[in-house]
N, C-alpha and C positions, 0 to 999 in steps of 0.2 A: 505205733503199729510195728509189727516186726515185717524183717525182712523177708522171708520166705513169703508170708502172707502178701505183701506188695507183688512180687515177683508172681504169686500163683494169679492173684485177682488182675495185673496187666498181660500173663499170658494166655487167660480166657478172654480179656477184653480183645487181642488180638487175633485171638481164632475168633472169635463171633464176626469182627469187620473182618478179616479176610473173608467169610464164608458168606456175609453183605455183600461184598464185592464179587466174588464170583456169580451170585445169583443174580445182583444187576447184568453183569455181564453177557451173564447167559440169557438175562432177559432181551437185552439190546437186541443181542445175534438172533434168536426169536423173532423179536418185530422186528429187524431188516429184512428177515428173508422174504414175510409176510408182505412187507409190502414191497417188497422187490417181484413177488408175485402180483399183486396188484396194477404196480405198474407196466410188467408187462401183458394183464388183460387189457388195462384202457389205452394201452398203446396198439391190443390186436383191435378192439371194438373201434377205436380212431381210424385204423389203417380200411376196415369194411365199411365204416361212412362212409370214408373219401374215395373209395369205389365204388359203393351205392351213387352217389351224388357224383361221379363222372359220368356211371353207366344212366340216370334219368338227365343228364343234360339235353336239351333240345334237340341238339347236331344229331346227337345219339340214337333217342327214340326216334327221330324220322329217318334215319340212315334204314335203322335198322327193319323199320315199316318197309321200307323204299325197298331194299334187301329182299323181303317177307315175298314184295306184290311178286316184284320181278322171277323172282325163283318160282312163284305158282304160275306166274304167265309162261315160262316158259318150257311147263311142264305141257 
């Protein structure tokens, strides 16, 4: 093979992986962000459970009845 041909065929082998590589890249940064959105939904949906599930605790609902009567009574 001649030289020049070696040199042109390894310098498109080379631009084609660099240009793999950056599209991996860019793909990775892609799905980080995505799921770095994700996780902060099921970290907002986690945090309304566990205030759902304070506010139906037992103590809670009858405070809050108890609250309900008292304030009508003392109207």
């Amino acid at each position: 093979m001649d030289t020049s041909t070696v040199i042109t065929l390894l310098t498109v082998n080379l631009i084609v992986l660099s240009l793999v590589i950056v599209a991996l890249i860019t793909l990775i940064i892609i799905l980080l962000v995505k799921l770095n959105k994700v996780a902060n939904n099921i970290q907002q949906t986690t945090s309304n459970v566990a205030n759902i599930t304070e506010w139906f605790s037992p103590v809670k609902v009858f405070g809050e009845i108890a609250k309900a009567i008292t304030s009508i009574r003392k109207k």
